[in-house]
LUMGUMI-327439 format. One record per residue (C-alpha): x, y, z. Coordinates in steps of 0.2 Angstrom, whole numbers, padded with zeros to 4 digits, always signed. Example, Ala and Ser with C-alpha at 12.3 -4.5 7.8 and 13.67 -1.06 7.14 Angstrom:
<sites>
+0062-0022+0039+0068-0005+0036
</sites>
This chain:
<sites>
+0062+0066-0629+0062+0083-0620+0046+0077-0613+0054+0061-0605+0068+0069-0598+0058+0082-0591+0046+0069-0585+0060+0058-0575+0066+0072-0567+0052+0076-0561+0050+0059-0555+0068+0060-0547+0062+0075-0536+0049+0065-0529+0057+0051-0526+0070+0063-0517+0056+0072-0506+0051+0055-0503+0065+0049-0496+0069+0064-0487+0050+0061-0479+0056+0045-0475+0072+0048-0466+0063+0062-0457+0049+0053-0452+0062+0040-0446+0073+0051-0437+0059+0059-0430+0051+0044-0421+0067+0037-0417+0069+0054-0406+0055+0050-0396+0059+0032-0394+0075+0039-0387+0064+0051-0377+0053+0039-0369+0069+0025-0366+0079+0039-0357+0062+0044-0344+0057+0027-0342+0076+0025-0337+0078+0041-0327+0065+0037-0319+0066+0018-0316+0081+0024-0309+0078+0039-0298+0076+0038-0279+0061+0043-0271+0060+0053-0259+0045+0051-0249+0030+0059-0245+0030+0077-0244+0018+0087-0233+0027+0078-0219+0033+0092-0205+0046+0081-0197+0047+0085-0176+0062+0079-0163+0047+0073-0152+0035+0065-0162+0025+0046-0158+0023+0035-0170+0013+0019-0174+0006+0005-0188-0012+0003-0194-0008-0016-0200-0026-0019-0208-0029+0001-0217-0010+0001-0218-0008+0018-0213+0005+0025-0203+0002+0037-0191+0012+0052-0181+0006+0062-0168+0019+0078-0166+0023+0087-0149+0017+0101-0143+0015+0112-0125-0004+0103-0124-0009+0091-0137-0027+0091-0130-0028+0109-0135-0038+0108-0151-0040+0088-0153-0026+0077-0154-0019+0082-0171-0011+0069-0182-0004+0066-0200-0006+0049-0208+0003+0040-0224-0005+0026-0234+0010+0013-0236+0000+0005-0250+0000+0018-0262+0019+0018-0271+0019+0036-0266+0008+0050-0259+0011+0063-0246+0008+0063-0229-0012+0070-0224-0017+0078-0207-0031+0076-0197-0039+0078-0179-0045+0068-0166-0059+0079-0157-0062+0072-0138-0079+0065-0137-0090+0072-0122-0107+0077-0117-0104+0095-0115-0094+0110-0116-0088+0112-0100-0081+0095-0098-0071+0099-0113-0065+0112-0107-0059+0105-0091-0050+0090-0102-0039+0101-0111-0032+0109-0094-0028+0091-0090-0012+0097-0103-0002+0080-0110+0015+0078-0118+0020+0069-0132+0033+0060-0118+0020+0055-0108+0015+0043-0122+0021+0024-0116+0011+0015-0130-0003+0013-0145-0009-0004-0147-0023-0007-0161-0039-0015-0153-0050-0017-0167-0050-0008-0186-0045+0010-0186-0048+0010-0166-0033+0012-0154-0028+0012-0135-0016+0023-0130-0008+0023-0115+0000+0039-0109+0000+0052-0092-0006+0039-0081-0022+0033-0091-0026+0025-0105-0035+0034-0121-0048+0027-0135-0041+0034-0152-0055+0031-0166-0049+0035-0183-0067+0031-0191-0077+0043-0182-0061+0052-0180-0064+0056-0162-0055+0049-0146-0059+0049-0128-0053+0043-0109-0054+0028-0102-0053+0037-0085-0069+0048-0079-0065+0066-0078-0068+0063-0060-0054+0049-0060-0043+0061-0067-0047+0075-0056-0047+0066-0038-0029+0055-0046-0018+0062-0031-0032+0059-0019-0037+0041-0027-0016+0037-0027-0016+0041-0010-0028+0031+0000-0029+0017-0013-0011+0017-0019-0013-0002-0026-0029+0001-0034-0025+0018-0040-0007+0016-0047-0014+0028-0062-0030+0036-0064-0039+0021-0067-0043+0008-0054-0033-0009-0057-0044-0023-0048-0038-0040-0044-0019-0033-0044-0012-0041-0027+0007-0034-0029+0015-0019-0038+0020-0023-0055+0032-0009-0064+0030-0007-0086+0044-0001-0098+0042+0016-0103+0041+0023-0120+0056+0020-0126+0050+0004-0131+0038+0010-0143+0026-0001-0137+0034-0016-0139+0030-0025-0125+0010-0022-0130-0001-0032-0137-0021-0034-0139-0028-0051-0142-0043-0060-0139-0050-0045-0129-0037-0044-0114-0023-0033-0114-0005-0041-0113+0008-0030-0107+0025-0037-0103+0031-0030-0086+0041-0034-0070+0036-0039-0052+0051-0037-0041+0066-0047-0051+0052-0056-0062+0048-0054-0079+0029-0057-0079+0017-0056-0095+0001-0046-0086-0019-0049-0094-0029-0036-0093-0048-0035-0095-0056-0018-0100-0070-0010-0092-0071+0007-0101-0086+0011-0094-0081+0009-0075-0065+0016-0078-0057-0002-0071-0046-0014-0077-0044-0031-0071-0029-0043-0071-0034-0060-0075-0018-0067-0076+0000-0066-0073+0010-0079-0081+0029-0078-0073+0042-0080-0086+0055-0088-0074+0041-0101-0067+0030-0101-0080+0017-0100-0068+0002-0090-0064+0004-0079-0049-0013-0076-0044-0015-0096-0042-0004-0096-0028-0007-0079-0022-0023-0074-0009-0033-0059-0014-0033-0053+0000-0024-0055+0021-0039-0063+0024-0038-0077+0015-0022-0083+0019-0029-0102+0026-0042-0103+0014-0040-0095-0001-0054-0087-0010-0068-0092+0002-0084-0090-0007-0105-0089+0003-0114-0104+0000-0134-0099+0002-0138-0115-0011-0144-0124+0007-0156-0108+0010-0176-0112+0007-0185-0101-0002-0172-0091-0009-0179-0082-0026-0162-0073-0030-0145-0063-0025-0145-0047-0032-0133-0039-0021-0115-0044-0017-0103-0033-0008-0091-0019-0016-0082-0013-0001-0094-0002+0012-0110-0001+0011-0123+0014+0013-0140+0023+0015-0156+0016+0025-0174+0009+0024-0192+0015+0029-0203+0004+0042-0193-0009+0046-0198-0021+0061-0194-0038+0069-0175-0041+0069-0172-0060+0071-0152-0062+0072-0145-0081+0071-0126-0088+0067-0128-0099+0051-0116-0115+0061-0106-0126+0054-0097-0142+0056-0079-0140+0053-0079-0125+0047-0063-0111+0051-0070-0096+0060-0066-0086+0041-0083-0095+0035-0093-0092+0048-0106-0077+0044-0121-0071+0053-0140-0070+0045-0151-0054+0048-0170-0057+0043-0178-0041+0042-0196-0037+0038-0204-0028+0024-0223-0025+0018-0219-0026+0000-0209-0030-0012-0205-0012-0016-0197-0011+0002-0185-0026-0006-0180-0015-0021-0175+0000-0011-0165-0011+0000-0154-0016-0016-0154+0003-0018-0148+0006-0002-0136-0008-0001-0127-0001-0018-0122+0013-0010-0104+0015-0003-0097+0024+0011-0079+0027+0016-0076+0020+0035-0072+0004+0041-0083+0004+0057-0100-0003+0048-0105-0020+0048-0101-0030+0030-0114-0035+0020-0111-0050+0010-0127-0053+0003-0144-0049+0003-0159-0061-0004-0177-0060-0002-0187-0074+0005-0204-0077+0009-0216-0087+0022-0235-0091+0017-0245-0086+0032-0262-0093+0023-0268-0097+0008-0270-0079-0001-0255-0070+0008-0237-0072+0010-0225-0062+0021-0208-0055+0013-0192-0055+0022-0173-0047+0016-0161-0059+0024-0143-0050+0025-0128-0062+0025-0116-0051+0038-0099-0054+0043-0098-0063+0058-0096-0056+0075-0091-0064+0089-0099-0054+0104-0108-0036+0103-0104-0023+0116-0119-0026+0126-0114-0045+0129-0097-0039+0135-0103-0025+0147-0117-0036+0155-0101-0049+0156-0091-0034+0165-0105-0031+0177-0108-0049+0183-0088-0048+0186-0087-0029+0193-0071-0026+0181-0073-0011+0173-0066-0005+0158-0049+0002+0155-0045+0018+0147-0036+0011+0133-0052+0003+0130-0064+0018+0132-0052+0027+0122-0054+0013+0107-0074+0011+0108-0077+0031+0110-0063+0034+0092-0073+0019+0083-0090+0024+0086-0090+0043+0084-0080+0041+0070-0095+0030+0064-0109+0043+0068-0096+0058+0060-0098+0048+0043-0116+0045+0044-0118+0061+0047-0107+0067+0033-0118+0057+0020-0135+0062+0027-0139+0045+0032-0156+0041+0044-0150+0027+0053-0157+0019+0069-0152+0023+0086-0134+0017+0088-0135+0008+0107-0124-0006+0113-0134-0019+0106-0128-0013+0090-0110-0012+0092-0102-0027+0089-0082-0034+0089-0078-0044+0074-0066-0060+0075-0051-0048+0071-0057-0037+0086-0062-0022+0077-0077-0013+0082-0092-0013+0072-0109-0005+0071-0122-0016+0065-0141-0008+0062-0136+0008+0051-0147+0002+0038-0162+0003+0051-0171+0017+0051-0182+0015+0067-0180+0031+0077-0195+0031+0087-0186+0040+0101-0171+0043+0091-0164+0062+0096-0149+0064+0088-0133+0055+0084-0122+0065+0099-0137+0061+0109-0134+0044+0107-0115+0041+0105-0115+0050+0123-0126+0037+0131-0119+0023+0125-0101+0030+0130-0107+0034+0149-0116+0015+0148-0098+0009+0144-0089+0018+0157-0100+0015+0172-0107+0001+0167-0123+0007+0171-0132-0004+0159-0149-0012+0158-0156-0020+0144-0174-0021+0146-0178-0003+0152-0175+0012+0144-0162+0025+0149-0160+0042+0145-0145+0055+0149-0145+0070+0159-0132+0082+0165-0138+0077+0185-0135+0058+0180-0118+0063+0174-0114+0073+0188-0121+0060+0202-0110+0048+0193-0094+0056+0191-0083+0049+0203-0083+0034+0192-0081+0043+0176-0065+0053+0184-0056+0035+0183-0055+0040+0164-0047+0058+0162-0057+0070+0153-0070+0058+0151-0082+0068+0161-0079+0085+0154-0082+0077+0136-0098+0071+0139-0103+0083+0149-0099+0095+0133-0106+0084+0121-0122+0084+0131-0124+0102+0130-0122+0104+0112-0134+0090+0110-0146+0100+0119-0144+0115+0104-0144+0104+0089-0158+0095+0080-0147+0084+0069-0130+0091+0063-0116+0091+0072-0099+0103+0071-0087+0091+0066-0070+0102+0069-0075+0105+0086-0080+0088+0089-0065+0078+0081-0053+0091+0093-0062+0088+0108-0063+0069+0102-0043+0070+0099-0040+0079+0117-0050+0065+0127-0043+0050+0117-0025+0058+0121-0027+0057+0140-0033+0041+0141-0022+0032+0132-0010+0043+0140-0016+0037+0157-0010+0019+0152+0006+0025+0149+0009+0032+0164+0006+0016+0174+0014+0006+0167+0029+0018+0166+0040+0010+0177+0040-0009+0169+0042-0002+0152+0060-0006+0148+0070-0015+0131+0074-0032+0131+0093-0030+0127+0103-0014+0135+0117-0011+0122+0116+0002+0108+0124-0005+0090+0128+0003+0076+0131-0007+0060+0143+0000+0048+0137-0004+0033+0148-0004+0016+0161-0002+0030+0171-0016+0044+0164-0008+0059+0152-0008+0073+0152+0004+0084+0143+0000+0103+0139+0002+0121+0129+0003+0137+0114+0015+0138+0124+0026+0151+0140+0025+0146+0145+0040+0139+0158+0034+0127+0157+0023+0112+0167+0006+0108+0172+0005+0088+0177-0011+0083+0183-0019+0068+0178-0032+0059+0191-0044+0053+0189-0062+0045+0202-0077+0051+0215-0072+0038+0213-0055+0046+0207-0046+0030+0191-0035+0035+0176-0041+0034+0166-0028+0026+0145-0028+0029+0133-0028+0015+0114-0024+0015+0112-0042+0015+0119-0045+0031+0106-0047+0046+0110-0046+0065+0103-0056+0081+0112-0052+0100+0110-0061+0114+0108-0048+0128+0125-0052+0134+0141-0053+0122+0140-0064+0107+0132-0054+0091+0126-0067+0078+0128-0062+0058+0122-0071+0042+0131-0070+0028+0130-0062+0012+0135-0072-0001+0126-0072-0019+0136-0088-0028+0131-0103-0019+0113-0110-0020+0112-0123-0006+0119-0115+0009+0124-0098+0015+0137-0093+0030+0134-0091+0050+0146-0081+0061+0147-0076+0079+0157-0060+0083+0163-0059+0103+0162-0042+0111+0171-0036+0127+0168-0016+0126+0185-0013+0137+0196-0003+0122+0190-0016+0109+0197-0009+0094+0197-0028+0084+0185-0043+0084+0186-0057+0074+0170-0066+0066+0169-0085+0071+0163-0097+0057+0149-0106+0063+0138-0119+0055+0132-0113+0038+0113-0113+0038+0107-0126+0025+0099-0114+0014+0103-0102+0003+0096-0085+0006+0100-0067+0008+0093-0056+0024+0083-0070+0035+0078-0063+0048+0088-0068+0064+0083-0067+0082+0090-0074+0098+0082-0084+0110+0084-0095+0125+0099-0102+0120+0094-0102+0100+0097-0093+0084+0081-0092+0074+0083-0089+0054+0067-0082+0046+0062-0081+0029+0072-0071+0016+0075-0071-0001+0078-0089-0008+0094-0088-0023+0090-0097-0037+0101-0108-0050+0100-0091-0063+0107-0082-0050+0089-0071-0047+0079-0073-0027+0062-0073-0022+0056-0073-0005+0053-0087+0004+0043-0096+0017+0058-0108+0026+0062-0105+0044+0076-0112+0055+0084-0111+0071+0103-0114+0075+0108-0123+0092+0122-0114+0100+0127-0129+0111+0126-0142+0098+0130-0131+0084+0118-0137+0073+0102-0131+0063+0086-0138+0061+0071-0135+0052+0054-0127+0059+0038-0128+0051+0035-0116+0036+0027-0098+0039+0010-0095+0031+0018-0080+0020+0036-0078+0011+0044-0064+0021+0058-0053+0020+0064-0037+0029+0055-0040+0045+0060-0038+0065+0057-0052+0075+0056-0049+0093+0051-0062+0106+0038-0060+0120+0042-0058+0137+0040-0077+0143+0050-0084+0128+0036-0094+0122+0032-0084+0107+0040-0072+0093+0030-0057+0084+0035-0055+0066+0033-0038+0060+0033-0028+0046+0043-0032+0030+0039-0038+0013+0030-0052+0006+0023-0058-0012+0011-0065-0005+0000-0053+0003+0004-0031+0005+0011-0030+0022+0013-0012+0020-0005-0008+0022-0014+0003+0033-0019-0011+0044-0007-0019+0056-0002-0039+0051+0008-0047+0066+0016-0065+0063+0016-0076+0078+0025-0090+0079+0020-0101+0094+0040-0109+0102+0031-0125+0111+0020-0131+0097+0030-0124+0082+0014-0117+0073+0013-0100+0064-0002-0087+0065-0005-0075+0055-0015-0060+0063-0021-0045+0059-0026-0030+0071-0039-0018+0061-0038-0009+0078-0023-0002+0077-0016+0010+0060+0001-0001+0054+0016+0010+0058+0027-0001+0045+0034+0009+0030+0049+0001+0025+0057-0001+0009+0066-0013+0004+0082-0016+0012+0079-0007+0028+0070-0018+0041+0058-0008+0053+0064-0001+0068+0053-0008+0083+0056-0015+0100+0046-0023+0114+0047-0013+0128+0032-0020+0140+0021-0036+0140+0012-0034+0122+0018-0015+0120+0029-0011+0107+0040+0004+0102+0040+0010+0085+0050+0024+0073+0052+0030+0058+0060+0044+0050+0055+0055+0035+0063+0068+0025+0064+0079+0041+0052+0072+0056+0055+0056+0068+0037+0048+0070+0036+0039+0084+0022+0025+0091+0019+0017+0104+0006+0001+0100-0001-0013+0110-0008-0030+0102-0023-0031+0110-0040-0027+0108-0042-0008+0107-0025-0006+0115-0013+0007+0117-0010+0018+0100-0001+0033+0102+0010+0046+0091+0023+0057+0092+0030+0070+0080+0048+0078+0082+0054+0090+0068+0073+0082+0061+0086+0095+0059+0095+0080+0053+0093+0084+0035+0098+0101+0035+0115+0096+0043+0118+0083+0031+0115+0092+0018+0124+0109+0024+0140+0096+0026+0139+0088+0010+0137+0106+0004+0154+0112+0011+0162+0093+0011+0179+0089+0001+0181+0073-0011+0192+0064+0004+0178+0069+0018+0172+0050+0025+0152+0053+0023+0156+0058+0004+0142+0045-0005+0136+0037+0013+0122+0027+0010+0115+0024+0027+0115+0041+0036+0101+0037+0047+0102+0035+0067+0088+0022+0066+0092+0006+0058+0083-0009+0066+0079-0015+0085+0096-0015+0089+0102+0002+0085+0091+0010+0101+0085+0004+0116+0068+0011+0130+0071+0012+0148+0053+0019+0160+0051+0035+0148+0068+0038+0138+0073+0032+0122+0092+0030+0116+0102+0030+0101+0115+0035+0092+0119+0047+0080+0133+0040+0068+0132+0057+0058+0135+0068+0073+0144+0058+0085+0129+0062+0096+0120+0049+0110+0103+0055+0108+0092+0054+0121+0071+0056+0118+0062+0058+0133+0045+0058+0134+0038+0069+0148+0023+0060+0155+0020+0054+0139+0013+0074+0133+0028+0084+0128+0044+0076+0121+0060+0083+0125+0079+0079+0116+0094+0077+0125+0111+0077+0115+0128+0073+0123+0144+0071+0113+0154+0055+0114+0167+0051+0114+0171+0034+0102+0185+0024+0109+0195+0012+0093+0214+0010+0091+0215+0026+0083+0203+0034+0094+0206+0041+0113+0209+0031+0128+0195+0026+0139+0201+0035+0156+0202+0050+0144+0183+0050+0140+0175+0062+0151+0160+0072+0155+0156+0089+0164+0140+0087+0174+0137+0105+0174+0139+0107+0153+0123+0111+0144+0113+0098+0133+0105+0106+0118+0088+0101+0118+0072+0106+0115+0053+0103+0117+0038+0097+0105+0022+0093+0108+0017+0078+0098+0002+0074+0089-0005+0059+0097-0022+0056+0087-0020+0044+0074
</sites>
């Protein structure tokens, strides 16, 4: 019995430890369940809180890798070429990670361009956007270029040359189209402006190989498409799709001024036997020249109804080989900057069998046309015993030692340059043909020549089947004709002399002064004689008081100035906008468009009476409205009718564009009627009619259709009697138009064909005197503008009620009404100031300022008997002497 008791307690125990395994191990894994339920919780839960390694910068740029789905950030720094653009990436697709770094070394050949890279120092606000081209490779645009980011070879580079990047200013400055940023943009008609970077790129994309960018052309939103030439450096815009028209721009827009009747004209040499290929088509100027080159045949390719734009002329020259052929191409690749060379178009090889076994080569050039060389025009000269003018001396002598400076600057052995080879093109520029040639069988040098050819012109001492050569005794035996042209002799009789002493180089500072000196007194020359019959149409000062009621006006001689206010018929004044434009017809009636914005088929016409006897009021008469609606026409007056030019045309949603339409308003009928459209929409330009009322000259301003603002000078001409427009453009002569946008240019007829222009700048008045004629008058004058200084000393020391407190037009030259010319003395007045300034030019060499206070006569003003002026009080004046070259 003891046994079994003993034996059940036993059993009890374990059963106890058992149970107390049990509930332990139950207990125990019930903890860890508990455990693992509160992490998988607290962590289901918990917020996170992105990458770390991420060094978090105010100025930083970022941007989305959509196929590695990466995102990248390019921090700030002083230069983040320094060391490689460094960067720090985040893969989105992991559910967290931290942010890596890495670097962008710039891929180049050498050392030493790297080095001159990193100088280029960039900012992190330079950077406008980053679009993804292909996978893992980026364009970035940013401080004026675009850069190549490749993130598989992690490298990047420029789309730019270093050369582009270097020579920008340069490039921006003679190409300022082209050269908008350190690359070249081809094909790019107009300006077009792009958001900046606070759009983070939005307005970017890159599809199908172009690049889109959204931009704006004037008031038009415009989607621009790009293709990239990284190689060259270039982009070129294919298309520009207007968002208001949903049309493309460049359909109706001509590439270039000359192709404003046919647009686009392409050379047909289809027609051409035995062509074998076009390997050369022209970039801009062409350079260089070829060996052993004889036989010059020179025909016009003619054409039946055909405009004189596709006319060109063929040049078959002769070579032994085909070698000779590929060095031509060779030659004709190369470029030169001048504009004084003959064009080539094309260039093609042909060949003629002269027997059986051999065949004889020819390079056939496709030229520009020209319509007569100087030779044909001097032998002309001679048959009629009219001589040359100075003017025209002056142009041919500029045009062709300009040529020779440039050849000579580039090491080019041309031909002899004689007047066989100097042509004028259809736009009356001159031109020399032949450069390419390098037959110098009794070549000197290029002074040598440029003398000859200059002493054949001005004596006309021409014949051209003998031979002639130069000496100081023919000079001096012929000198009383070559005195007709001041300094002429001297020059060439220089030039000789330092063409004795050089082989083949010449001192081109010296040159281009003594060039400068003689060009100076001959057009000078013209000046002078025709001194007394130069003299402005109109002979009334104005001054328009714009974001004001007045006009203030008077005689040339008068001494005191009339200021008149502007009132409506309700007598509430009327107060002038930017918008409004001005015509005057000589006598008393001043005739004003209006400037309203709200109505879309007409806008309003008014006549203003003056009587300049203590006018203080005068009241605008509602005329006709002119049946369109548009803003800033020009207005000119003419024979009894107002003509309304052009403008910006307002459409439905309340934004313009420039337009095409012309008009002219009937004073006697009071009525309008609609003339023939001009070739271009224009805006901002003077119109002045010709002396004989038969024609009216259109210049400067601003069109869409073609860059007005160029170097060259572009005249409209609108023909009264046949109501045809023209469109001209005078290569000749270096356009004195720079104008922005509502400011229309100051110039005034003052002589049959001769115009006056000016301009002012920060702190000089330019002035130029210009002729539309084949090498006519182009002269210059600088005067230093104390204008600035005065304004700025006033605004300085001004209080908040002082009247020119936030004046927007200041300046004393506002269009062709605000001064007038009279012989040699130019007037104006100087609202700022109360000055009537007088600009004399002293036998057209020195020019000398005259001021004299005035007094301004109004109902608040003084009385007219009270103005007066003391003979013997001092003008403040002084003298400058101009720079005439241009």
């Amino acid at each position: 019995m003891i046994g079994k008791k003993k034996y059940k307690v036993k059993i009890q125990k374990y059963n106890k430890l058992i149970k107390y395994i049990y509930i332990y191990i139950y207990i125990y894994i019930n903890y860890y369940i508990y455990i693992y339920i509160f992490i998988y919780f607290y962590q289901l839960n918990k917020v996170y809180e992105g990458p770390r390694n991420y060094l978090w910068r105010r100025n930083a740029f970022h941007f989305y890798d959509p196929h590695n789905k990466f995102i990248y950030c390019i921090n700030d720094s002083n230069n983040i070429f320094e060391k490689g653009i460094r960067y720090s990436y985040f893969d989105t697709s992991l559910q967290n990670g931290d942010f890596k770094e890495g670097n962008l070394r710039f891929a180049c050949s050498t050392e030493e361009i790297y080095e001159s890279f990193i100088n280029l120092t960039m900012q992190i606000q330079q950077v406008n956007y980053c679009t993804e081209i292909q996978h893992g490779v980026f364009l970035m645009h940013a401080s004026k270029n675009i850069y190549t980011l490749d993130f598989n070879y992690k490298c990047f580079y420029s789309f730019s040359s270093l050369k582009q990047l270097q020579n920008y200013k340069l490039n921006n400055t003679n190409h300022p189209r082209q050269y908008q940023y350190t690359y070249k943009i081809l094909n790019q008609p107009f300006e077009i402006k792009f958001y900046n970077q606070y759009n983070f790129g939005s307005n970017v994309t890159f599809q199908q190989g172009l690049l889109h960018i959204l931009g704006r052309k004037e008031i038009e939103t415009v989607l621009c498409s790009y293709e990239l030439f990284p190689q060259q450096g270039t982009m070129v815009l294919r298309k520009c799709k207007s968002l208001h028209f949903f049309e493309d721009l460049l359909q109706r827009i001509p590439k270039d001024i000359q192709d404003i009747v046919t647009y686009q004209q392409k050379i047909k040499t289809n027609n051409i036997k035995n062509q074998k290929n076009i390997l050369y088509e022209q970039q801009s100027q062409i350079n260089k020249s070829q060996k052993d080159t004889k036989d010059i045949k020179e025909q016009n390719i003619q054409k039946k109804n055909t405009s004189k734009n596709n006319i060109y002329s063929m040049r078959k020259i002769k070579i032994q080989s085909l070698s000779d052929f590929q060095n031509f191409v060779i030659l004709l690749e190369q470029t030169i900057q001048t504009k004084h060379l003959i064009g080539i178009k094309q260039c093609y090889l042909e060949q003629e069998e002269i027997s059986t076994s051999s065949v004889q080569y020819y390079v056939v050039l496709i030229e520009e046309y020209c319509k007569m060389s100087l030779m044909d025009e001097i032998l002309q000269r001679q048959n009629q015993q009219k001589p040359f003018k100075s003017k025209h001396i002056a142009y041919i002598l500029k045009a062709v030692f300009k040529t020779i400076l440039c050849l000579q600057d580039i090491s080019i052995l041309h031909g002899n340059i004689v007047p066989k080879f100097v042509y004028y093109t259809n736009r009356d520029e001159i031109k020399i043909a032949g450069w390419y040639l390098e037959n110098r069988s009794e070549f000197q040098n290029d002074l040598y020549d440029a003398c000859t050819l200059i002493y054949q012109t001005a004596t006309l001492n021409f014949d051209e089947n003998s031979d002639f050569a130069l000496t100081n005794d023919i000079l001096q035996l012929n000198r009383n004709k070559l005195d007709e042209y001041p300094g002429l002799f001297q020059f060439l009789n220089n030039c000789l002399i330092s063409a004795q002493h050089q082989q083949e180089q010449i001192d081109v500072d010296q040159l281009s002064i003594q060039i400068k000196e003689v060009y100076q007194s001959l057009q000078v020359k013209e000046l002078k004689d025709l001194k007394n019959g130069l003299i402005s149409l109109n002979k009334r000062i104005f001054w328009i008081g714009y974001n004001s009621n007045y006009i203030i006006t008077n005689f040339y001689d008068d001494i005191g100035f009339c200021k008149t206010e502007v009132i409506q018929q309700n007598h509430i004044p009327y107060k002038f906008s930017k918008y409004n434009m001005f015509a005057f017809d000589g006598e008393t009636t001043m005739y004003i468009s209006g400037a309203q914005k709200e109505e879309f088929k007409y806008q309003t016409f008014y006549s203003l009476e003056f009587t300049y006897v203590n006018q203080s009021t005068s009241r605008l008469r509602k005329l006709k409205d002119i049946p369109f609606a548009c803003l800033s026409p020009t207005l000119l007056w003419l024979n009894g009718w107002v003509y309304c030019i052009g403008g910006y045309e307002i459409q439905f949603d309340g934004s313009k564009h420039i337009n095409k339409k012309a008009f002219r308003y009937s004073i006697k009928e009071n009525d309008w009627e609609q003339l023939a459209d001009i070739p271009i929409g224009i805006v901002n330009s003077t119109a002045l009619q010709s002396q004989n009322g038969q024609s009216i000259y259109l210049l400067g301003g601003i069109s869409d259709d073609v860059e007005l603002r160029r170097k060259e000078l572009n005249v409209i001409i609108y023909n009264v009697e046949y109501d045809e427009w023209s469109l001209n453009v005078d290569l000749s002569i270096k356009s004195p138009f720079v104008n922005n946008r509502f400011i229309k240019p100051v110039v005034d007829q003052i002589g049959f064909n001769i115009f006056l222009t000016v301009q002012r700048s920060s702190d000089k008045i330019i002035i130029r005197f210009f002729e539309l004629e084949k090498g006519g008058i182009n002269l210059k004058f600088i005067i230093d503008d104390e204008r600035d200084k005065l304004l700025k000393d006033q605004i300085k020391d001004q209080d908040v009620f002082n009247e020119y407190k936030g004046l927007e037009y200041y300046q004393a030259f506002q269009d062709e009404l605000s001064m007038i010319f009279i012989k040699d003395t130019m007037y104006f007045f100087d609202e700022l100031t109360k000055n009537l300034v007088k600009v004399i030019f002293d036998n057209y060499i020195n020019v000398r300022i005259e001021k004299q206070p005035c007094g301004i006569i109004g109902k608040e003003k003084i009385e007219h008997d009270q103005v007066s002026y003391n003979e013997n009080q001092s003008n403040e004046s002084f003298y400058f002497n101009g720079d005439y070259f241009s």
